[in-house]
C-alpha positions as CSV (number, residue, x, y, z in Angstrom):
1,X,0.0,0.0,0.0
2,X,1.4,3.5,-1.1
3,X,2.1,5.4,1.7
4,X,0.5,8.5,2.7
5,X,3.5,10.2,3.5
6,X,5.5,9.7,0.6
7,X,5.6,12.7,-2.1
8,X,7.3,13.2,-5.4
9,X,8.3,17.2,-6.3
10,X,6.4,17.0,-9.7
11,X,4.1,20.0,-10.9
12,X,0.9,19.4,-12.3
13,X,1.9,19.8,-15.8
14,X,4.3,16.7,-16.0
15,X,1.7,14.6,-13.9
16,X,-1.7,15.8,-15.0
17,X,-2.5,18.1,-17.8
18,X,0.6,17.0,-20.0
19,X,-1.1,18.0,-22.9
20,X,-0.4,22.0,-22.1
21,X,1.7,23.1,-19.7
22,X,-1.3,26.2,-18.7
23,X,-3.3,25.4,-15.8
24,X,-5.6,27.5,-17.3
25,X,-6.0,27.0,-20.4
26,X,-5.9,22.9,-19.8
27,X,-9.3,23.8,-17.6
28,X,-10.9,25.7,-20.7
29,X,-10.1,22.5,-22.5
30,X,-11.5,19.9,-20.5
31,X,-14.5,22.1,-19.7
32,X,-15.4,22.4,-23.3
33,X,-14.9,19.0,-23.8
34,X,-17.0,17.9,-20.7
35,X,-19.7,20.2,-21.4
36,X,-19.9,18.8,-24.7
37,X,-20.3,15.6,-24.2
38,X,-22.6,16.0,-20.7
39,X,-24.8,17.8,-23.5
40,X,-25.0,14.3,-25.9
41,X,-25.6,12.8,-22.9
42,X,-28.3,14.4,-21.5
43,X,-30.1,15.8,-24.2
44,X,-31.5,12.5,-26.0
45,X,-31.7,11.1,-22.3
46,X,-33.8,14.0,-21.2
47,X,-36.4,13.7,-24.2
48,X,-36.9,9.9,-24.4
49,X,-37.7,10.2,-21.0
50,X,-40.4,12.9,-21.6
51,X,-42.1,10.9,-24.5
52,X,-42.1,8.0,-22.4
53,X,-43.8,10.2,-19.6
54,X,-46.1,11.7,-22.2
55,X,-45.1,14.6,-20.8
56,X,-47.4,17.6,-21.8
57,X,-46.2,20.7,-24.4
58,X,-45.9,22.8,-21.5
59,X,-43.0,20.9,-20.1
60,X,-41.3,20.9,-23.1
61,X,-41.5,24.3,-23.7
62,X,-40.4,25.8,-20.4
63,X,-38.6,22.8,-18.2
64,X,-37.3,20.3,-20.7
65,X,-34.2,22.9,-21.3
66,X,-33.6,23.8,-18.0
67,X,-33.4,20.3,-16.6
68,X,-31.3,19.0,-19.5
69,X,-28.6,22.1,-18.4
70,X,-28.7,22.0,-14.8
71,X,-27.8,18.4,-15.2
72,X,-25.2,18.9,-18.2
73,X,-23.8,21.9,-15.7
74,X,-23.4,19.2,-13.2
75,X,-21.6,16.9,-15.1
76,X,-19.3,19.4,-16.6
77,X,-18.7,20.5,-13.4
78,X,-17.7,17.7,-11.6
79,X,-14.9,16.9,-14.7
80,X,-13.4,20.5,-15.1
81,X,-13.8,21.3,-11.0
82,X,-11.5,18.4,-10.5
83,X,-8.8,19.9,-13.2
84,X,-9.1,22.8,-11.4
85,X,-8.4,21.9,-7.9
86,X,-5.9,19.4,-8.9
87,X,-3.8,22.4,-9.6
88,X,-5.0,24.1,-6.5
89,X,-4.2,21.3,-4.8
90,X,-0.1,21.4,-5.7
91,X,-0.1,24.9,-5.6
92,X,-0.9,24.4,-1.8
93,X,0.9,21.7,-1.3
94,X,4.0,22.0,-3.2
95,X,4.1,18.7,-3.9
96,X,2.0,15.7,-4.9
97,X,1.2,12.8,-2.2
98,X,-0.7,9.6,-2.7
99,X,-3.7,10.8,-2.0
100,X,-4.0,14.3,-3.8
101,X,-3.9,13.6,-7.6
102,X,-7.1,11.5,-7.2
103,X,-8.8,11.8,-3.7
104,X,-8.2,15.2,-2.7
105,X,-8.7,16.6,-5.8
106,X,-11.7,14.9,-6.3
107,X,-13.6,15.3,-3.3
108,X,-14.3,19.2,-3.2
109,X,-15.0,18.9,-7.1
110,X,-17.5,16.5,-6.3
111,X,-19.0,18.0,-3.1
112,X,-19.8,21.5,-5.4
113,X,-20.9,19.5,-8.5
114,X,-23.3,17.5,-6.6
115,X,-25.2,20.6,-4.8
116,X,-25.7,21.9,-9.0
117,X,-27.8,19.0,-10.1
118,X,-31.6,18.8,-9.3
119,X,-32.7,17.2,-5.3
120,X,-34.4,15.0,-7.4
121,X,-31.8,13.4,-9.0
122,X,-29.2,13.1,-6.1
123,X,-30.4,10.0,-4.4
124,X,-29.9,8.2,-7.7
125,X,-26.5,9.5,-8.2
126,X,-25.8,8.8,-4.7
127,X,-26.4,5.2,-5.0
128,X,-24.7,4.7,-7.9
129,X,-21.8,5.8,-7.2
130,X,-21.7,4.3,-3.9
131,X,-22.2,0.9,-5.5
132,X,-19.1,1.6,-7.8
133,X,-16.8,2.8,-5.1
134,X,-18.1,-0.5,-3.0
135,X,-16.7,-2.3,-5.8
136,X,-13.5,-0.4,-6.5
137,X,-12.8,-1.0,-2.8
138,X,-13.2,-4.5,-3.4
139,X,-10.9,-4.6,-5.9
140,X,-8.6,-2.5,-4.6
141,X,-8.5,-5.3,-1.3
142,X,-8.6,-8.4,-3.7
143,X,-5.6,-6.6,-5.6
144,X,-3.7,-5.9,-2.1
145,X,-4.2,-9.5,-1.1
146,X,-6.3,-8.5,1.7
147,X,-9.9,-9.8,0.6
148,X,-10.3,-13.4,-0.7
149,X,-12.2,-13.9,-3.6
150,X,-15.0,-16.1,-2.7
151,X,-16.4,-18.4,-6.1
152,X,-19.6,-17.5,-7.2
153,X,-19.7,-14.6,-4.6
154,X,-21.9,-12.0,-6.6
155,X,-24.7,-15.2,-7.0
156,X,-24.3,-15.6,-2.8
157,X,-25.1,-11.6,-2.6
158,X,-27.8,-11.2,-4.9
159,X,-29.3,-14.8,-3.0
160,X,-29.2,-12.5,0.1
161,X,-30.4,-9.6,-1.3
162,X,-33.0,-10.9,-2.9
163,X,-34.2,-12.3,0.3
164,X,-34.4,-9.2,2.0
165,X,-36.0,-7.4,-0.5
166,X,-38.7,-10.1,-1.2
167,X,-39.5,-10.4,2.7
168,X,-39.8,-6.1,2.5
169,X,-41.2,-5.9,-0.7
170,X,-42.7,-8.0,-3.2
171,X,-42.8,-5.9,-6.4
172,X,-41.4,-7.3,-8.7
173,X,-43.2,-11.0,-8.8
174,X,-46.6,-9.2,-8.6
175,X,-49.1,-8.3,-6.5
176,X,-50.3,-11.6,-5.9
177,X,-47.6,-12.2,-3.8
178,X,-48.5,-10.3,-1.1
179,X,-50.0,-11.9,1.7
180,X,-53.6,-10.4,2.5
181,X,-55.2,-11.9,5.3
182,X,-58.3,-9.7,5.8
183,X,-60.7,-11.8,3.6
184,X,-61.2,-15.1,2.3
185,X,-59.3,-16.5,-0.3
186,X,-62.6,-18.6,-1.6
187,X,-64.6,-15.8,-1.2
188,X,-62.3,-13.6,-3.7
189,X,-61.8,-17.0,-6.2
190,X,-65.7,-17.1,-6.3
191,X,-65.5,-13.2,-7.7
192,X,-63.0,-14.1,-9.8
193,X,-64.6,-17.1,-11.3
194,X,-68.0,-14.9,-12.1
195,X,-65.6,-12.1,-13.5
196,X,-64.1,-14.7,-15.8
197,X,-67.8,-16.2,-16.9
198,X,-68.8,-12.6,-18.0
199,X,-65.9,-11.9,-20.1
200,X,-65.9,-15.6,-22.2
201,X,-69.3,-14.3,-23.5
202,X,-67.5,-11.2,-25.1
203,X,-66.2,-12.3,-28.1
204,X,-61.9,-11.7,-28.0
205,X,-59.5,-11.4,-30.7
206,X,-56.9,-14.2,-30.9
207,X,-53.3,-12.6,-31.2
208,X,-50.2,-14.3,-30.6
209,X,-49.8,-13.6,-26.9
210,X,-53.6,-14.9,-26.2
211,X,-52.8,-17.9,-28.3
212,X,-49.7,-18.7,-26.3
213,X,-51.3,-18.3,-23.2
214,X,-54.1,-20.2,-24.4
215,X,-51.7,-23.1,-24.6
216,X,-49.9,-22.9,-21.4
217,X,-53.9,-22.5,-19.8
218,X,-54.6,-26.1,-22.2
219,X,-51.0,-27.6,-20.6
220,X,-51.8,-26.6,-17.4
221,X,-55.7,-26.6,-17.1
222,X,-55.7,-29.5,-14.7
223,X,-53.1,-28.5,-12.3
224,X,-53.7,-27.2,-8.8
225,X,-54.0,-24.5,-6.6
226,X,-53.8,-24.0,-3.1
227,X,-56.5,-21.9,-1.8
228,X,-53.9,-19.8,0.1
229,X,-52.7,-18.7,-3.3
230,X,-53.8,-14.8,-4.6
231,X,-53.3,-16.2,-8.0
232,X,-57.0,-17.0,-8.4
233,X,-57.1,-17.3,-12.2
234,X,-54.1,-19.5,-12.9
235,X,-53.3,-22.6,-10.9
236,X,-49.9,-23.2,-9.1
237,X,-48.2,-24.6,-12.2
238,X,-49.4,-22.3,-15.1
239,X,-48.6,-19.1,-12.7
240,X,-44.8,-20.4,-12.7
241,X,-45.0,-21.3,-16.6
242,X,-46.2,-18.0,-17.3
243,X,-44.4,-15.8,-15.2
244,X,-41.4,-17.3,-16.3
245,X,-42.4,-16.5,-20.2
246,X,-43.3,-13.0,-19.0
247,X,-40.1,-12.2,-17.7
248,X,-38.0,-14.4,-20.1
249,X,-39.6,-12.0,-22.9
250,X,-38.8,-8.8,-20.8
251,X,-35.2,-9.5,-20.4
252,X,-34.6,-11.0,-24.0
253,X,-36.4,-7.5,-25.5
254,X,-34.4,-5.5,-22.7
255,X,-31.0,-6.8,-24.3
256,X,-32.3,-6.2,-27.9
257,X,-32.7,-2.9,-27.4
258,X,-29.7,-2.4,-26.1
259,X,-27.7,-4.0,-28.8
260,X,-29.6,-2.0,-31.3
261,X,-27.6,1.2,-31.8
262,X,-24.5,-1.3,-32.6
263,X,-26.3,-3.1,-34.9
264,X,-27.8,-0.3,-37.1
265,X,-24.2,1.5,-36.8
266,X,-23.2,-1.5,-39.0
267,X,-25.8,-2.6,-40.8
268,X,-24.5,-1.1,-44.3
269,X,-20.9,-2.4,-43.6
270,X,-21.8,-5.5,-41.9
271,X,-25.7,-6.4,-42.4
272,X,-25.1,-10.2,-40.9
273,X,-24.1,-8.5,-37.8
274,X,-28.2,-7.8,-37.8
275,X,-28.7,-11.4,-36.8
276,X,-26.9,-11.0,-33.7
277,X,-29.2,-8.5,-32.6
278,X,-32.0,-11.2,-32.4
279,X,-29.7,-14.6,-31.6
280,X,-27.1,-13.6,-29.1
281,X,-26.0,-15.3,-26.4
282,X,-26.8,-12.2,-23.5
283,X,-30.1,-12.2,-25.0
284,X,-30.8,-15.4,-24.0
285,X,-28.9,-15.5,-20.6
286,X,-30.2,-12.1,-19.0
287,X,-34.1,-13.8,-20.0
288,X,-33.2,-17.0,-18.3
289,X,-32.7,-14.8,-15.7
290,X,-35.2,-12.9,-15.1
291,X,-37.6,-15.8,-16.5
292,X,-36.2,-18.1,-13.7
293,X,-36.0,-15.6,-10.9
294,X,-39.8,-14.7,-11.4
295,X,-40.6,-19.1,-11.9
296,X,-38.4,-20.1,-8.9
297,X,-39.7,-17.6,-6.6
298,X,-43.5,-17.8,-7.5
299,X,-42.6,-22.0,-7.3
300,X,-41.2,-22.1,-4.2
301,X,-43.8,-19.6,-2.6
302,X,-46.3,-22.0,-3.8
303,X,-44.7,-25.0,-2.3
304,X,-44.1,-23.8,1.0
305,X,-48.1,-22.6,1.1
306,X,-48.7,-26.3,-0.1
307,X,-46.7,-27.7,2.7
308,X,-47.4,-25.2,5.7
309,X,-51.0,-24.9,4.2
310,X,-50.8,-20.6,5.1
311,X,-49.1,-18.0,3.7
312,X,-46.4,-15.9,5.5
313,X,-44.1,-13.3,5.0
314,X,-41.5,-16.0,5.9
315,X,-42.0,-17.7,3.0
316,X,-40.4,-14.9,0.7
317,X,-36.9,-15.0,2.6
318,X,-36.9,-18.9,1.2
319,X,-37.9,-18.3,-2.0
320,X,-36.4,-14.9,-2.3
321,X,-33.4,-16.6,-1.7
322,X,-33.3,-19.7,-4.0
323,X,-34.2,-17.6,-6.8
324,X,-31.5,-15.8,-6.6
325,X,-29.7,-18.5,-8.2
326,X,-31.4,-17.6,-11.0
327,X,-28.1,-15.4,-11.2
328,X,-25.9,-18.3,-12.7
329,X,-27.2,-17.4,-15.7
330,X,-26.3,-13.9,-16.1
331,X,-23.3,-13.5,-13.5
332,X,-23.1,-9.3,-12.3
333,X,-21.1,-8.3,-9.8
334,X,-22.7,-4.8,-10.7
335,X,-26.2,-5.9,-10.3
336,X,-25.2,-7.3,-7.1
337,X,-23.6,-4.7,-5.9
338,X,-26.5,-2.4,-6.7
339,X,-29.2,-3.9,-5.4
340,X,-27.4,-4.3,-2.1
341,X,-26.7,-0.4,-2.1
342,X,-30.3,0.2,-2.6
343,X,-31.3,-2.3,0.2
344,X,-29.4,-0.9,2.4
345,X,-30.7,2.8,1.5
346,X,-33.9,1.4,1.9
347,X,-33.9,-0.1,5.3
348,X,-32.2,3.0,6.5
349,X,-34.8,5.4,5.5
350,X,-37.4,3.1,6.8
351,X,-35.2,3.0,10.1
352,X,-35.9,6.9,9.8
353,X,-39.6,6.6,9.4
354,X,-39.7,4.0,12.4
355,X,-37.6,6.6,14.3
356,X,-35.1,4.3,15.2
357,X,-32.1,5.7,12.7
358,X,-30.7,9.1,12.8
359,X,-31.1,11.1,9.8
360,X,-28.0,12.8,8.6
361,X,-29.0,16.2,6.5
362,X,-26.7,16.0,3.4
363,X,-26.1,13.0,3.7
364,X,-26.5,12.0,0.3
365,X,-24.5,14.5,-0.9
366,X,-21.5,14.0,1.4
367,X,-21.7,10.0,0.4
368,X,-21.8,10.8,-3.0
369,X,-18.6,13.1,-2.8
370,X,-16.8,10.5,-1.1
371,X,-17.8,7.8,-3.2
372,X,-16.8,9.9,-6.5
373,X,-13.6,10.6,-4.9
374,X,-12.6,7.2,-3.9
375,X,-13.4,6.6,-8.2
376,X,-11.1,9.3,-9.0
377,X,-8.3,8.0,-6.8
378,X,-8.3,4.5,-8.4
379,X,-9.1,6.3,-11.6
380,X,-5.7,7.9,-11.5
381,X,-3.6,5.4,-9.3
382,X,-4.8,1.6,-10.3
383,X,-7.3,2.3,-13.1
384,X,-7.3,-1.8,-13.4
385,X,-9.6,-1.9,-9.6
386,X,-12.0,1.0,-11.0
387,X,-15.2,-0.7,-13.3
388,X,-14.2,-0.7,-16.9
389,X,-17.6,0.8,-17.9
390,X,-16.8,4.1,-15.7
391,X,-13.2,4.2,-16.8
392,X,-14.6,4.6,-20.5
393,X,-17.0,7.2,-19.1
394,X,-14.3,9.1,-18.0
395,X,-12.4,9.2,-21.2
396,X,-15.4,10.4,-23.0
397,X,-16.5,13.2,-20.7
398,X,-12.4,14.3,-20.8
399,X,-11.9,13.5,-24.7
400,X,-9.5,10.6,-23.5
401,X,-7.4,13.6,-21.7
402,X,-7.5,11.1,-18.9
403,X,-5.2,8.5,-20.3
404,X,-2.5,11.0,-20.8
405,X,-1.8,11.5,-17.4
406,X,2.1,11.0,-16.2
407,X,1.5,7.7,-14.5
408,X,4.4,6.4,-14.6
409,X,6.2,9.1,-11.9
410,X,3.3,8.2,-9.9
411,X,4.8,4.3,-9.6
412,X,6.4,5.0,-7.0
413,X,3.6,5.3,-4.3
414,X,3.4,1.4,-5.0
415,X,0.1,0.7,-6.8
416,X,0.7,0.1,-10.2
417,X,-0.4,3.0,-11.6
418,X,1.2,2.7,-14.9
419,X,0.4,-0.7,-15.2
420,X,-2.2,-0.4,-18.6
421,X,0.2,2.6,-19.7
422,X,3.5,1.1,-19.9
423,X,4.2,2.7,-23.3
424,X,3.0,6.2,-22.8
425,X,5.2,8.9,-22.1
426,X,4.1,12.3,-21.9
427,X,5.5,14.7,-24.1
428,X,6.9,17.0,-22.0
429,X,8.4,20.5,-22.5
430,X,11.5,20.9,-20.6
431,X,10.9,24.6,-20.2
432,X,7.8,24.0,-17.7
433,X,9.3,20.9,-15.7
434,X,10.5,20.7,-12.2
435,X,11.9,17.6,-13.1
436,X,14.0,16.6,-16.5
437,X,11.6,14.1,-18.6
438,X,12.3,10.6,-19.1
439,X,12.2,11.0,-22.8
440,X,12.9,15.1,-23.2
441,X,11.7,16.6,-26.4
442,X,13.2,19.2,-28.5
443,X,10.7,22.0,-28.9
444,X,11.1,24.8,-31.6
């Protein structure tokens, strides 16, 4: 572990902005940049969002614009704030320590970014980035030899997890799931029943989903049902069969759509590359997951109201927990790592609620600073613990200014920083060093 002590004489031209040796001019530069690209980000983010909303004309006349700046201003902010006091930094320093290229720099950058960008949206943020400095800490342990690696270990988190959440919350498998005891389940199966009698006699139009789940209702038309169970117009088999078609479809479409832009970018070039939007491997694995998740807990939820012959909340920590196997088939240590974040959010604002956990004002603003900072600092000391998905965020919101940091001076606080940069060295102009270059340049 680099030590906190240790401190190399370097400026922050030959370590940070190599690219110009003005502080201020290397701030215009990666404030353009960022605000560019916040912009692209936001914009078509912002609008999608509103169509999907059906947002009304008025919104788009007077708040669309706003919103999509505040949050662009945010952005840009938190990239250009942290060039900024990354010279402030050494300029009150004198020097550079482990901790001040990344960390220190990045946590008052951060901390004012944050406080630009819409209440609304802060929480979110928050959690994110919380999530992806959990991780980076991970790594940054695994990589020091001071966590173990445990096989599998995402699938065990997301088995707990989902536990937890299905014995709070029981959302995402449907609203049958929630155990009601304030009437009788025959009593509501009898409404049901007449409901269903009143609708055969209007005449429907067959379509492809009614026909399929005409066929799973002919498969399973037989099969039981407990009279525990909320699912009064399925039996226990066909409401496993068909949730697990349900969300098999969901997370097939979901992956689809994502693989879309990539496919159309191509589709003049490479127009066979358009059948891997529909046959591809993630398609396939992120709807076994879901499809399985849904079918094992809705199963198992079943099965213990079969045995026990009563429904309790008890049952969803069991079932909540052996569907999150489910997760073998699409293996995330980010989803994982999410969800958990937003448990634990969750209980502790409920904690709040129940008045039995402090609440902390700024809290989420404070974390969020922190978390972004603790990014920053494997961002510019061991970019190989920081997620690789956040690493290539950072290049675009600094035009891949980020890569062109000195990192090999900054091997010598003992963390590899130069380890995916071996071959880069900075071009340096003698004229504005403290120290001679590895490699000087002769400049006209």
């Amino acid at each position: 572990m680099a030590a906190l002590s240790k401190s190399i004489p370097h400026n922050c031209y030959e370590i940070g902005h190599t690219w110009h040796p003005s502080c201020g001019v290397s701030f215009v530069q990666i404030t353009r940049g960022a605000l560019e690209e916040s912009l692209k980000i936001y914009a078509p983010l912002y609008l999608i969002a509103a169509i999907l909303r059906k947002r009304k004309l008025d919104y788009y006349l007077h708040k669309l614009l706003p919103e999509i700046l505040q949050s662009a201003s945010f952005l840009t902010a938190n990239g250009a704030l942290y060039m900024a006091f990354f010279c402030i930094l050494r300029r009150i320093l004198g020097k550079f320590y482990s901790w001040s290229p990344g960390f220190g720099a990045a946590l008052p950058a951060s901390y004012v970014a944050i406080l630009i960008e819409r209440k609304s949206r802060r929480g979110l943020l928050t959690i994110y980035m919380a999530n992806l400095a959990t991780e980076t800490l991970f790594r940054m342990g695994v990589a020091r030899g001071t966590i173990t690696t445990l096989r599998n270990g995402e699938v065990l988190l997301f088995c707990i997890t989902a536990a937890m959440y299905m014995f709070f919350f029981r959302f995402i498998v449907g609203k049958e799931e929630i155990p009601t005891h304030s009437y009788s389940p025959e009593a509501a199966y009898a409404k049901v029943e007449q409901k269903t009698e009143k609708h055969e006699e209007k005449p429907r139009r067959m379509n492809i989903i009614a026909l399929i789940r005409k066929l799973v209702d002919s498969v399973c038309k037989h099969g039981p049902r407990h009279r525990c169970c909320k699912h009064y117009e399925d039996n226990c088999i066909s409401y496993c069969i068909k949730g697990f078609i349900r969300m098999f479809s969901v997370g097939y479409l979901i992956q689809c759509c994502l693989r879309i832009p990539s496919a159309f970018r191509h589709l003049f070039t490479q127009p066979s590359r358009l059948f891997s939007l529909f046959y591809n491997k993630e398609n396939f694995q992120l709807g076994a997951f879901l499809g399985s998740f849904v079918s094992i807990y809705k199963g198992t939820s079943c099965f213990l109201r079969w045995v026990r012959n009563l429904d309790d909340e008890l049952h969803a920590i069991i079932a909540g927990f052996l569907a999150g196997v489910s997760m073998m088939f699409y293996k995330s240590t980010t989803i994982s790592m999410y969800l958990a974040s937003k448990l634990v959010e969750t209980m502790y604002f409920k904690g709040i609620e129940a008045g039995k956990v402090p609440y902390f004002p700024h809290a989420d603003t404070i974390i969020y600073s922190i978390s972004t900072a603790i990014c920053f600092q494997a961002a510019v000391m061991e970019v190989q613990t920081l997620r690789p998905s956040y690493w290539k965020f950072l290049l675009r919101l600094t035009k891949g200014k980020f890569a062109v940091m000195n990192r090999k001076v900054l091997d010598v606080f003992g963390t590899g920083a130069s380890k995916h940069f071996k071959d880069f060295i900075p071009r340096l102009d003698p004229r504005y060093t403290t120290v001679t270059p590895e490699l000087p340049i002769e400049f006209s």
